[in-house]
C-alpha positions in Angstrom: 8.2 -101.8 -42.0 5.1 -99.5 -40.6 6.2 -96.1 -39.2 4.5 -93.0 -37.7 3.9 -90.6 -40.4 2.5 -87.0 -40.3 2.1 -83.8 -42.3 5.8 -83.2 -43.9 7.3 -80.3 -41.1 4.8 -80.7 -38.2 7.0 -83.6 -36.7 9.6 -81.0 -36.5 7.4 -77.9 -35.5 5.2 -79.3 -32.9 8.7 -80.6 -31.2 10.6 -77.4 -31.5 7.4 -75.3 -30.1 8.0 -77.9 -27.1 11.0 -77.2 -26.8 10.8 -73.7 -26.8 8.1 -73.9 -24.7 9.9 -75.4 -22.0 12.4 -72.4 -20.4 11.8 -71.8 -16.7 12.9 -68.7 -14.7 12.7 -68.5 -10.9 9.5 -69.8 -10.3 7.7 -68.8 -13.7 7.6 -70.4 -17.2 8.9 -68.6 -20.2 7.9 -68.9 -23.6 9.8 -68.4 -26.8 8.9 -64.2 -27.2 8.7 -64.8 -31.1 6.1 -65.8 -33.1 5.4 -69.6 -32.8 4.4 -71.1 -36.7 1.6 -73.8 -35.4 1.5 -77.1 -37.1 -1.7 -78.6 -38.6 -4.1 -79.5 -36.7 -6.5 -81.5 -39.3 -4.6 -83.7 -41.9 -5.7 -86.5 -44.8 -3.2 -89.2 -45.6 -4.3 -91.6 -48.3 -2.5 -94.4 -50.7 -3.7 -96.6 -53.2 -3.3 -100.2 -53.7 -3.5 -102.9 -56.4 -4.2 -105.7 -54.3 -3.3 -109.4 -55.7 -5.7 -111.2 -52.8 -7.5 -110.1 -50.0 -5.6 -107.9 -47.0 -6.2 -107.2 -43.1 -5.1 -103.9 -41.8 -5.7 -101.4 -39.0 -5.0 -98.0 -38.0 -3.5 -96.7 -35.0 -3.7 -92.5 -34.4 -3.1 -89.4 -32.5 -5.9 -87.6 -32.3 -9.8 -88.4 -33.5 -11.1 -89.4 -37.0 -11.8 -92.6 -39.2 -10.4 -94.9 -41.8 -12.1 -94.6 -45.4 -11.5 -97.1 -47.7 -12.4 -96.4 -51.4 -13.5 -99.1 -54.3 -14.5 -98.7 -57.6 -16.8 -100.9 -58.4 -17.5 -102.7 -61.8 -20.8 -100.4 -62.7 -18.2 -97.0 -62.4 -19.6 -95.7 -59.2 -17.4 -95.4 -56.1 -17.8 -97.2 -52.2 -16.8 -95.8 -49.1 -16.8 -97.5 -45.9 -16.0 -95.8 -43.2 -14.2 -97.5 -40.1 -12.8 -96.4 -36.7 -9.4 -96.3 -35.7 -8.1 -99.6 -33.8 -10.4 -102.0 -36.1 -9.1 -104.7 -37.7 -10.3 -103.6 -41.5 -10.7 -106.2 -44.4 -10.1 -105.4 -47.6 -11.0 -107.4 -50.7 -8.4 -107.8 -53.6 -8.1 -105.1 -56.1 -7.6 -101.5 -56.6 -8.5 -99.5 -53.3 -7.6 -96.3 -52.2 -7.1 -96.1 -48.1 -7.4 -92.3 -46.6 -7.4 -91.9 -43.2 -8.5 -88.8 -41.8 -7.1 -87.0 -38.4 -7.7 -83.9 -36.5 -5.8 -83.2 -33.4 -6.2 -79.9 -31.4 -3.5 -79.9 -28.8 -1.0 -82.7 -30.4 0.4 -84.2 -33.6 -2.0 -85.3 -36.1 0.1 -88.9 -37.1 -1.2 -92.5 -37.7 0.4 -95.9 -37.9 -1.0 -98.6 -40.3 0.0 -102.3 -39.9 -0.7 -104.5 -42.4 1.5 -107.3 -44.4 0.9 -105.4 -47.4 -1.0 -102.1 -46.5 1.3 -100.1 -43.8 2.5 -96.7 -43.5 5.9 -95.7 -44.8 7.1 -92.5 -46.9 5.1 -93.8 -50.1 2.3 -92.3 -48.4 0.8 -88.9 -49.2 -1.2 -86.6 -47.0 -2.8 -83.0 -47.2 -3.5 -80.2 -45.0 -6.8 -79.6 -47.2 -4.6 -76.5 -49.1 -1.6 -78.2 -50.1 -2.4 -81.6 -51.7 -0.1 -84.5 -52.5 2.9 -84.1 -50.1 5.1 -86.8 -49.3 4.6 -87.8 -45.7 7.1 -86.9 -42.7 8.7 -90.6 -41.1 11.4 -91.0 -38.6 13.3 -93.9 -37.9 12.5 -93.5 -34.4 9.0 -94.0 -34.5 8.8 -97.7 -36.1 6.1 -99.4 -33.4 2.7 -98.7 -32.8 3.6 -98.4 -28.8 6.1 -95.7 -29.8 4.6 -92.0 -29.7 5.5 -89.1 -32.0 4.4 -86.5 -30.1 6.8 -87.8 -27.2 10.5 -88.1 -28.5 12.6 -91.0 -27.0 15.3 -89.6 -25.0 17.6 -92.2 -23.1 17.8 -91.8 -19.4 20.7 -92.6 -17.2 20.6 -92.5 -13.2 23.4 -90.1 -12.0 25.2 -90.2 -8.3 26.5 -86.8 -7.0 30.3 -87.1 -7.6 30.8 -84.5 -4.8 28.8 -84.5 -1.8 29.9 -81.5 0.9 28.1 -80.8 4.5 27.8 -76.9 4.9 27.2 -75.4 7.7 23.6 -74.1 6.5 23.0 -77.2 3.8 24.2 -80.0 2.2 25.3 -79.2 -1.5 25.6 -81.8 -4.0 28.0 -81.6 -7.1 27.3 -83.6 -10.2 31.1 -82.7 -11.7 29.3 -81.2 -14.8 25.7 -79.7 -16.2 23.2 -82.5 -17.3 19.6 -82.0 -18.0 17.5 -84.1 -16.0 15.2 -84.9 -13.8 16.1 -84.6 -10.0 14.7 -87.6 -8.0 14.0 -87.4 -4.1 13.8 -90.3 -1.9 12.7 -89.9 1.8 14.1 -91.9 4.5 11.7 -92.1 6.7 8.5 -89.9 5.8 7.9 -86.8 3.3 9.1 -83.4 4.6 9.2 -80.1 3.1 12.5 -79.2 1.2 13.9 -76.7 -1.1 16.2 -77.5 -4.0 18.4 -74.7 -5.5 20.0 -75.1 -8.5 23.1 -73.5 -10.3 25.9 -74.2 -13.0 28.8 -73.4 -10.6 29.1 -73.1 -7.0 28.3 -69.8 -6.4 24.9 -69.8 -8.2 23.8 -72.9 -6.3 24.4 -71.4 -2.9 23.0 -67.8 -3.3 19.6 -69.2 -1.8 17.7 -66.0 -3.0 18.7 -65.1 -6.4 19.4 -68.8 -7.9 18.1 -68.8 -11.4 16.1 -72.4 -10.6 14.6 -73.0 -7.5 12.4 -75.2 -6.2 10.8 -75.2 -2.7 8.6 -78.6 -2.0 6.1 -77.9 0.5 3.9 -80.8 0.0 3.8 -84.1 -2.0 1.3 -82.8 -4.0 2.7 -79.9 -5.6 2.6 -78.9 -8.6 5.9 -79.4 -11.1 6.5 -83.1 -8.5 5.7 -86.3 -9.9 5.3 -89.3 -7.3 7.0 -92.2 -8.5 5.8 -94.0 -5.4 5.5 -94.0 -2.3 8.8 -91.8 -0.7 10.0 -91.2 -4.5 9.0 -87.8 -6.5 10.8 -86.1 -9.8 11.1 -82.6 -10.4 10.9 -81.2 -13.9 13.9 -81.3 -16.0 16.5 -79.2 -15.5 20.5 -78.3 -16.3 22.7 -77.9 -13.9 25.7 -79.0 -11.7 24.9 -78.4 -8.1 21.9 -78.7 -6.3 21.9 -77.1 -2.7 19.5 -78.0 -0.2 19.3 -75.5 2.9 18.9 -77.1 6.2 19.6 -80.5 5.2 22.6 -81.4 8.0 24.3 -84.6 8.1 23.1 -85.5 11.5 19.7 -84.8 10.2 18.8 -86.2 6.9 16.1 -87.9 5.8 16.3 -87.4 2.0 18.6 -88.8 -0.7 19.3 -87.3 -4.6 20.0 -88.4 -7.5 19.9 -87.2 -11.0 17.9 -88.8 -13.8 20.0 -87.7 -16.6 17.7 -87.7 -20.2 19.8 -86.9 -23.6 19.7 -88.2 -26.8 22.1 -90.9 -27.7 23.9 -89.8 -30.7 27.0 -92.4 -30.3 30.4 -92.2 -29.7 31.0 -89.9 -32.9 34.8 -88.7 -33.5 38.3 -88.9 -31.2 41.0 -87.1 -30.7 44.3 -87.1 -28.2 47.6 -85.9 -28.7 50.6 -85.1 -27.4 49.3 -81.4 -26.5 47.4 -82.1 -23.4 45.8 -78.8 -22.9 44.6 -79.3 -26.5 42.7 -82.4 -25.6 41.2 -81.3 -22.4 39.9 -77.9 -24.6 38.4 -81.3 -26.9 37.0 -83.1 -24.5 35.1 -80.2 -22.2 34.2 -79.1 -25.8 32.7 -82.6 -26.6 31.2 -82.7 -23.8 29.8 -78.9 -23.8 28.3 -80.0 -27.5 26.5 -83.0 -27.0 25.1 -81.7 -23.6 23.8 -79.1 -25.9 22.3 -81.3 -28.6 19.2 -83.0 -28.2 16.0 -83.0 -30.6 17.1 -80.0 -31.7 20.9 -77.7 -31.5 19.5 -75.5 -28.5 22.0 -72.4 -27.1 22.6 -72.8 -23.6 20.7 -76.3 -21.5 19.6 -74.0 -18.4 18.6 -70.5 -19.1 16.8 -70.5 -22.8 16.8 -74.0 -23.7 15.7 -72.2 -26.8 16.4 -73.2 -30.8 18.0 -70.2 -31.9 18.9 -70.2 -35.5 22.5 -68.4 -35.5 23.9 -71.2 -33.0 22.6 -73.8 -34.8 24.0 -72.6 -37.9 27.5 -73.1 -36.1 26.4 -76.4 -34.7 26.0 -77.8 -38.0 29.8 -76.9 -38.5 30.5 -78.6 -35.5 28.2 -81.7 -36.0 30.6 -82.0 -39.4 33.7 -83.3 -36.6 31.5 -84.6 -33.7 29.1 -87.5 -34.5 27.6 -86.2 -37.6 24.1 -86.8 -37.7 21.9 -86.1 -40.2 19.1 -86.3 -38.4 19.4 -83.5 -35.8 20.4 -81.1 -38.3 16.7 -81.7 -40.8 14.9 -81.6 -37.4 16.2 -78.1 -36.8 16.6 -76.7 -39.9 12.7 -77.5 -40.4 11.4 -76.7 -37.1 13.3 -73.7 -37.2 11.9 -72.4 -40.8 8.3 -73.5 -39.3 5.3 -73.1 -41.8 4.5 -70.7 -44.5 3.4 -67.9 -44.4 6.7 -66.7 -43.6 6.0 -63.4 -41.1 8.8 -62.9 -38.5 12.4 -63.1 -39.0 13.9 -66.4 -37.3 14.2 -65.7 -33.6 13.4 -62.4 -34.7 17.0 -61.5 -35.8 17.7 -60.3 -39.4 20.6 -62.1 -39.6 19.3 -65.4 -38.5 16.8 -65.9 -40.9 20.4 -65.1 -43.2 22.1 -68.1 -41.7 18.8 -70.3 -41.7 19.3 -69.8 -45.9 23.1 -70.1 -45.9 22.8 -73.5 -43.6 21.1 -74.9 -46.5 24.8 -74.9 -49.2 26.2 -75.9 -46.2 23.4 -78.9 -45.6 24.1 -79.7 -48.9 27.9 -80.0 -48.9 27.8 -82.4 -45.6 25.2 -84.9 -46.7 24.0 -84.4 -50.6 20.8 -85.3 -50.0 19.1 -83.6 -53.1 15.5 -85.1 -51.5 15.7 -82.6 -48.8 16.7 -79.7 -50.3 13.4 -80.3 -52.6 11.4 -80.8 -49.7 12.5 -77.1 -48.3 13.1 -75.4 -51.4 9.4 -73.5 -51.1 10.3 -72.6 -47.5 13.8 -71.2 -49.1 11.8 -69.4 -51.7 9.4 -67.5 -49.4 12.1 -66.6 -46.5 14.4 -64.9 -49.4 11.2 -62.9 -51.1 10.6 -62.1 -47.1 14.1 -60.7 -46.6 14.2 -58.9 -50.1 11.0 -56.9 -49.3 13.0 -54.8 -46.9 15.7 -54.2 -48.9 16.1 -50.3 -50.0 17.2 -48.5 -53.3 21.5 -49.7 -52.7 20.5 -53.5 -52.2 20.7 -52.9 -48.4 19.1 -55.1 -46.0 17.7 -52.7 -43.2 15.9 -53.6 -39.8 12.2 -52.8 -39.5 10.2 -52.4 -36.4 10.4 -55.1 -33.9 13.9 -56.6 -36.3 16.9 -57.8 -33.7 20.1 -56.5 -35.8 22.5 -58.7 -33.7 25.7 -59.9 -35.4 27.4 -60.6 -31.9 27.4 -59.1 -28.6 29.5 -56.2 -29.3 29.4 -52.5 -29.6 28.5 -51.6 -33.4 27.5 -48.4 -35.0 24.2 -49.4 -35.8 22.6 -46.2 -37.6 22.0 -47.2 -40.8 22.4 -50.7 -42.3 24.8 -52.3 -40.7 28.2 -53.7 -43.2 28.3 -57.0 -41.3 24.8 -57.6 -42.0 25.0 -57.0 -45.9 27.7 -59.3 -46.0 25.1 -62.2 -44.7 22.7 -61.0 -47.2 25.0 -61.6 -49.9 26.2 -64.6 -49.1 22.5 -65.9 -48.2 22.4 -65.1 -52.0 24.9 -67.2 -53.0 23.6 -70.1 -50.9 20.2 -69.6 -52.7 21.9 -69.5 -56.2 23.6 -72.5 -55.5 20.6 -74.5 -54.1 18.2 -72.8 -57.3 21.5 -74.8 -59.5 20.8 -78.0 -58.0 17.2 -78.0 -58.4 17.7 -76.9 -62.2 16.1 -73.7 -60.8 16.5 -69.8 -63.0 19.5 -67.6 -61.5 19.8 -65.2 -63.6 18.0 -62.1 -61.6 19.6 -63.5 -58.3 22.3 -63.4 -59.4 22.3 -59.7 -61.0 21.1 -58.6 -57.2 24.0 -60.4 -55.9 26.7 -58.5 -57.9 25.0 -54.8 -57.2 24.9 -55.5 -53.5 28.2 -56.8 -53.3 29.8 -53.6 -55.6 27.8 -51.3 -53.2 29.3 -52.7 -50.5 32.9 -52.1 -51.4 31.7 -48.4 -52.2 29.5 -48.0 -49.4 31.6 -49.8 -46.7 35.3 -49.2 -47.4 37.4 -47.0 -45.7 40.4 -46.5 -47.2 41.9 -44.4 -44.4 40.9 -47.3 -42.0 42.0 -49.3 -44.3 38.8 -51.5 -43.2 35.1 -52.0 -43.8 33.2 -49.8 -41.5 30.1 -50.9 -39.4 27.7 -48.0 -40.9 27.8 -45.0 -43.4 25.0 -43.2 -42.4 26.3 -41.7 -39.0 29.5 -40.4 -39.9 31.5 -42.3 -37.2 33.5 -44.7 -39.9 33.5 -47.1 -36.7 35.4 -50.1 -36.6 34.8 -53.6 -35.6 36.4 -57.1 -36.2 32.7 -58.9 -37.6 32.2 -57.2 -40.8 36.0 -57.4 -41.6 35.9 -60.9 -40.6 32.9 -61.7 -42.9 34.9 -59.9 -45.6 37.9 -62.5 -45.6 35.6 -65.3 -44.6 33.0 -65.2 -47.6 35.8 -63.5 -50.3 34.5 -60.3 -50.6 37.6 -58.5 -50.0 40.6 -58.6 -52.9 44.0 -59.6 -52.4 45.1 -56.0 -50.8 42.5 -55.5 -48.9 42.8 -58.9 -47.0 46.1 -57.9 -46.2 45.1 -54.3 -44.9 42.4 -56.3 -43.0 44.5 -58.6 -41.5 47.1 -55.7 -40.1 44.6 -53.1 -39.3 42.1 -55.0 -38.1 42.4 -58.8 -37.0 45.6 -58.1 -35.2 45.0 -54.9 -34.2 45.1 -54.0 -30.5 43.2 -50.7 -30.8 40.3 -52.7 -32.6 37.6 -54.0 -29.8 38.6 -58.0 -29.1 35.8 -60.2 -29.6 34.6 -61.9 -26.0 32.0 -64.2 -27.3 32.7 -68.1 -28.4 30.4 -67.4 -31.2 32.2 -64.8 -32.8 35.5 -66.2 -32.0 34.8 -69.4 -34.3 34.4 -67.2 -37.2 37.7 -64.9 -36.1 39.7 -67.7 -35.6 38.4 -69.5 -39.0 39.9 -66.8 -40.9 42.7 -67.0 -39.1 42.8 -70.2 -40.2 41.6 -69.6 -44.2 44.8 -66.8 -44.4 47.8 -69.5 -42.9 48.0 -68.6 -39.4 47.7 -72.1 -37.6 50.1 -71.3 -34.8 47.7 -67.8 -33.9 44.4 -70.0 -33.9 46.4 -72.8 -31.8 47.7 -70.2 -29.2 44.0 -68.7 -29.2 42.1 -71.8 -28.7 44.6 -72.5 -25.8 44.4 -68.8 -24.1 40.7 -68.4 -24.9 39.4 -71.8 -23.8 42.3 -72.4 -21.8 41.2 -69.5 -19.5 37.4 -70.9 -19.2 39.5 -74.0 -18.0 41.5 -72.3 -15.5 38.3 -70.6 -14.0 36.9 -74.0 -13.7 35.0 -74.4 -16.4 33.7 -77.8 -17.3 31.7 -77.2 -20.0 32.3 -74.2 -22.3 30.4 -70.8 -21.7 28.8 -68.6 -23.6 30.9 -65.4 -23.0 34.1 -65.4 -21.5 36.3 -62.3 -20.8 39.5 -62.9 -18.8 39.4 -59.7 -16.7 35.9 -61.0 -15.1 37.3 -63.0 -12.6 35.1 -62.9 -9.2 31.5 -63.5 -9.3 30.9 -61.0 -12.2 31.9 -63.5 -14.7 28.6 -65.4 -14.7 26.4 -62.5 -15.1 24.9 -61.3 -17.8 21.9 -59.7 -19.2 21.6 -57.5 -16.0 21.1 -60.8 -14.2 23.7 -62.0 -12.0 23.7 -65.5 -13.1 22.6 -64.8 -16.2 25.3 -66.4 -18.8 24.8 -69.5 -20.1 28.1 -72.1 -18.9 26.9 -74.5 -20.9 26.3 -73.0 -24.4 27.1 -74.8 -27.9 29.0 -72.0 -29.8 31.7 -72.7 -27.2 32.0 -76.0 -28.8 34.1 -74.7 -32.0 37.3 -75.8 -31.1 36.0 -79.4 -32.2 35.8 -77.6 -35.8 38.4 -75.7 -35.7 40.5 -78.7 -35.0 38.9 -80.8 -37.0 38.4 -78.4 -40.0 42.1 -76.7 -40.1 44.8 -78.5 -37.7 43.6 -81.8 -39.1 42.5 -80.4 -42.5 40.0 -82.7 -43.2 36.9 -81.2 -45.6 34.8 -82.2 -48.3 35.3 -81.5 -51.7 32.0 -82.9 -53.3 28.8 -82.7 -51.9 28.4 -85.5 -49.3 31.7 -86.3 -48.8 31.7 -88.1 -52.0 35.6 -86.7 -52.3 37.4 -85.3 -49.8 40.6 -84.2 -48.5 43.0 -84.3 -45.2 45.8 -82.0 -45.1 46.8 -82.2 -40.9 49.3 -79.8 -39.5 51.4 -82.4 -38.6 54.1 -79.5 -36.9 52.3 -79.2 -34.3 51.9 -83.0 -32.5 54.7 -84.9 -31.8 52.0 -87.8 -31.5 48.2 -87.7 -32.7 45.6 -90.6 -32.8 41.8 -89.0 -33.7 38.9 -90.8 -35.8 36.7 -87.9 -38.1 33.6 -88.6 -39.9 33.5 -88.4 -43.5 30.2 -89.1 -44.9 28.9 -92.4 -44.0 32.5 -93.6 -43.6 35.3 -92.2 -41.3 38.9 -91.8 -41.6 41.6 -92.0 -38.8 44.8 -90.4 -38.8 47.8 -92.3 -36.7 51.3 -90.7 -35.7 54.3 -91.2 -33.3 57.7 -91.9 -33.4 57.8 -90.2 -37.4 55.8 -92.8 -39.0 52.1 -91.8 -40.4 49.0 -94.4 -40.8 46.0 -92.8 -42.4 42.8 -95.6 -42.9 39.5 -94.8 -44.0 36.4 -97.2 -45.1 35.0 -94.3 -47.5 35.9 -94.0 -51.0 36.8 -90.8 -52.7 39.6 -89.7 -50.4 43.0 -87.6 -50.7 45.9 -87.0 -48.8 47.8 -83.8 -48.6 51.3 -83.4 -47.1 53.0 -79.8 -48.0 54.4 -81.5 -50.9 53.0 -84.5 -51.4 49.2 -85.8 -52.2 48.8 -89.5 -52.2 45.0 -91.5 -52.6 43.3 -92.7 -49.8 42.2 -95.7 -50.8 39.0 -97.4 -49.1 40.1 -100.2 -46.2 44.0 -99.6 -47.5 46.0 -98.2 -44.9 48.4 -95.5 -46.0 51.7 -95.4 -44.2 54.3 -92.3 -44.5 57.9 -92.1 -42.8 57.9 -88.7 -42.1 
């Protein structure tokens, strides 16, 4: 079967530049403020074929070149005819090399061959004219020569208001939750001038002058509205859940709405319901809140950055593990997030996000065990570590240069000096590297030798034993104390047996220690939770942190929530009032959390080839979920005291606290409990 192929990477590049090209901020467009790796503009693909009888073939493109096709004949000399793109071409029987040549300066350099025996498929190879010899990029999406790689295939669904309320100065419209999509306008009668403003709760939508989208149509030619006939227009896309409209009365209206909703269909993934109904309604807004936030890519939030950071899609991959776990998504983002080589600016030009972009990749490999891939970005691998250890000083120490984002979380940190948070990423980014170089049959050795001096330098460095914690920074002289290096501590194993329990009192549940406010940084607090035995903690959390998005009225998850915010602060941020992202995928975790600990499902061999489910079974008095395990799945049923587990993978196990049975493939297991 033919496909679209291109350069390996630029599929992925020239989509996530798109996307990070698309952010919009009252009235003005706003590009990605990092440096944005380009994809190749000029590429050669060629393959050669042993042909048993004569062949017809042609060649379909984006952007301008020719078809040469490449005999040798019987006196040793070489032809080349030369054809244009859209030709039907003949070929003769026998050896013959086909390259086809592209250039494209504002789009995707890809062709599509069709021919019975000559098409294009991932046995071709192409070059960028340095690089020789590299395995083309495919995607199962792109399998017609109708289809168009440089425009990905979102599915589109029409969407009624679910709410639709007469004001007194407007008519506002609520779509019960934020979508990305396109809003459509239908006049009555004839076009008239109208103005849209758009907001994730209530309060945004109405506040006619500081909305963070507007739109005011003056004419039916304006720019940014796209006549779909005569009385129809679209808007751009964008997220939201209430659209206002200012002067629009019910005895005077003349315009109708509706949403075209666009999102990529990733299928109906895992389930879960139990007998704890707050626990299911935290799954199901966190479900939602997750696949409203995945697309081509894991973005952050869907209306204010729309962005492809690299520290919240290092979480989403967690999160894709227990949702509908595609493969897919994840290689799109981990390659347009790494870009092209040269390597010159951290990722998103955070220190620690070029950490997690290395640390993904163990984690890549433990969810799918595709050994193919990891080959395919082991250069990139190579080049962002050798980036990262050119700022490292005499201790080992990873240290932010000029124009560096040392972020961790949104918190208050000591942050003269290297920060301790930070060289726990580096050292685990380390371990991820050693453990990808093992794979690939790759040398260790002086890796590793880096690995153990940073990670004795941070004990000696970092330690308190007063605190009885790891500080944020030496340097200063403050011995300040946060949660997020302590947490990293536990998490990755860097902290012995003592110190964990130091950690734990001093720290984790300490009152006097800043709490942590942000999703993101409560996945990881509540993981460790988890990791040390303390399920009924992380349940009581999940249900007083998320719970209390719930109660404000959230319906999808945000992307910082503190509890005493409770009039119109809460939705500010970033010295704007509307500012915070209510629909953000770090506040997704619970589906992990859940998913990972309380159901205690994992793999234990790369790919899922073995894994385990250990559920907390204390805490439902009736459970029915479905989790992805590889290609396979695996449900877990229980009421009344009697347990089914069924799963169509092989390579399974069973826990109960003092029992392991096998899970064996299409055989259901049944327990009296």
């Amino acid at each position: 079967m033919s496909n679209w192929i291109w350069f390996p990477g630029d599929f992925e590049i020239y989509q996530l530049m798109k996307q990070n090209f698309s952010r919009e901020e009252r009235g003005f467009d706003w590009p990605a403020y990092w440096h944005a790796t380009s994809w190749n503009h000029n590429v050669r693909f060629s393959r050669t074929y042993d042909l048993a009888e004569s062949e017809t073939f042609c060649v379909s493109a984006k952007g301008k070149g020719y078809v040469a096709v490449k005999r040798l004949l019987t006196d040793g000399t070489e032809q080349v005819d030369k054809f244009p793109f859209e030709t039907e071409i003949a070929c003769p029987a026998g050896a013959v090399t086909i390259e086809v040549i592209v250039g494209h300066l504002e789009g995707l350099p890809s062709i599509f061959v069709s021919g019975e025996i000559i098409f294009s498929d991932g046995s071709w190879l192409s070059s960028n004219y340095v690089e020789h010899g590299q395995p083309v990029g495919t995607s199962a999406l792109f399998t017609s020569s109708e289809a168009n790689p440089m425009e990905f295939p979102y599915t589109h669904e029409t969407r009624q208001p679910v709410d639709v309320e007469y004001l007194e100065d407007g008519l506002l419209l609520d779509f019960g939750y934020d979508i990305t999509a396109a809003t459509v306008l239908e006049f009555k009668d004839q076009f008239e001038p109208v103005t849209l403003c758009y907001g994730e709760s209530r309060t945004e939508a109405l506040d006619v002058a500081d909305c963070y989208l507007k739109q005011i149509v003056e004419t039916p030619d304006d720019v940014g509205l796209e006549r779909l006939d005569q009385r129809t227009f679209a808007t751009r896309l964008r997220a939201f859940r209430y659209i206002f409209l200012p002067g629009v009365t019910k005895e005077r209206q003349n315009i109708s709405i509706q949403a075209d909703h666009q999102y990529v269909d990733f299928g109906p993934g895992s389930r879960f319901t139990s007998s704890d109904e707050r626990l299911d309604q935290i799954w199901q807004i966190a479900e939602r809140t997750f696949r409203a936030c995945s697309s081509v890519f894991f973005l952050d939030g869907i209306k204010r950055d729309k962005w492809v950071w690299s520290g919240d899609a290092y979480q989403s991959y967690f999160i894709n593990q227990y949702s509908f776990s595609d493969k897919a998504i994840v290689e799109r983002t981990i390659l347009g997030l790494r870009g092209s080589d040269p390597f010159k600016q951290h990722l998103n030009t955070i220190i620690d996000y070029s950490l997690y972009w290395l640390i993904s990749l163990e984690l890549y490999n433990q969810t799918f065990g595709d050994r193919d891939f990891l080959e395919r970005v082991y250069p990139k691998m190579e080049s962002l570590l050798a980036y990262c250890l050119e700022q490292t000083d005499e201790n080992g120490f990873i240290y932010g240069r000029k124009d560096d984002w040392v972020y961790i979380d949104w918190a208050e940190f000591d942050i003269e000096g290297p920060l301790c948070a930070e060289q726990m990423l580096l050292a685990r980014a380390f371990e991820s590297v050693i453990a990808i170089r093992k794979i690939l049959n790759q040398p260790v050795l002086e890796l590793e030798r880096k690995l153990a001096i940073l990670k004795t330098n941070i004990q000696s460095f970092y330690w308190d034993k007063d605190k009885q914690a790891f500080i944020d920074s030496y340097e200063s002289g403050k011995r300040h104390v946060t949660k997020h290096a302590n947490i990293f501590a536990v998490l990755f194993d860097y902290a012995d047996e003592k110190q964990v329990d130091e950690i734990k009192r001093h720290v984790l549940l300490n009152p006097q220690v800043p709490e942590i406010h942000t999703p993101y940084f409560k996945f990881w607090e509540l993981e460790v939770m988890a990791k040390l035995g303390e399920y009924t903690h992380v349940v009581d959390q999940i249900k007083a942190y998320w719970g209390g998005m719930l109660d404000e009225g959230a319906t999808t998850f945000w992307e910082y929530y503190d509890p005493s915010e409770t009039d119109a602060s809460k939705y500010a941020m970033y010295g704007d009032k509307y500012g915070k992202s209510l629909c953000h995928a770090w506040g997704a975790s619970p589906i992990y959390l859940i998913g990972r600990y309380l159901l205690g499902i994992r793999p234990t061999a790369p790919g899922y080839k073995q894994f385990e489910v250990a559920p907390q079974l204390g805490f439902f008095e009736q459970l029915s979920c479905t989790f992805p395990v590889g290609e396979g799945e695996v449900t877990i049923e229980f009421a009344d005291g009697m347990l089914n587990v069924t799963t169509n993978a092989d390579g399974g196990v069973f826990h109960l606290p003092d029992q392991e049975f096998a899970l064996s493939k299409n055989q259901p297991l049944t327990i009296t409990l």
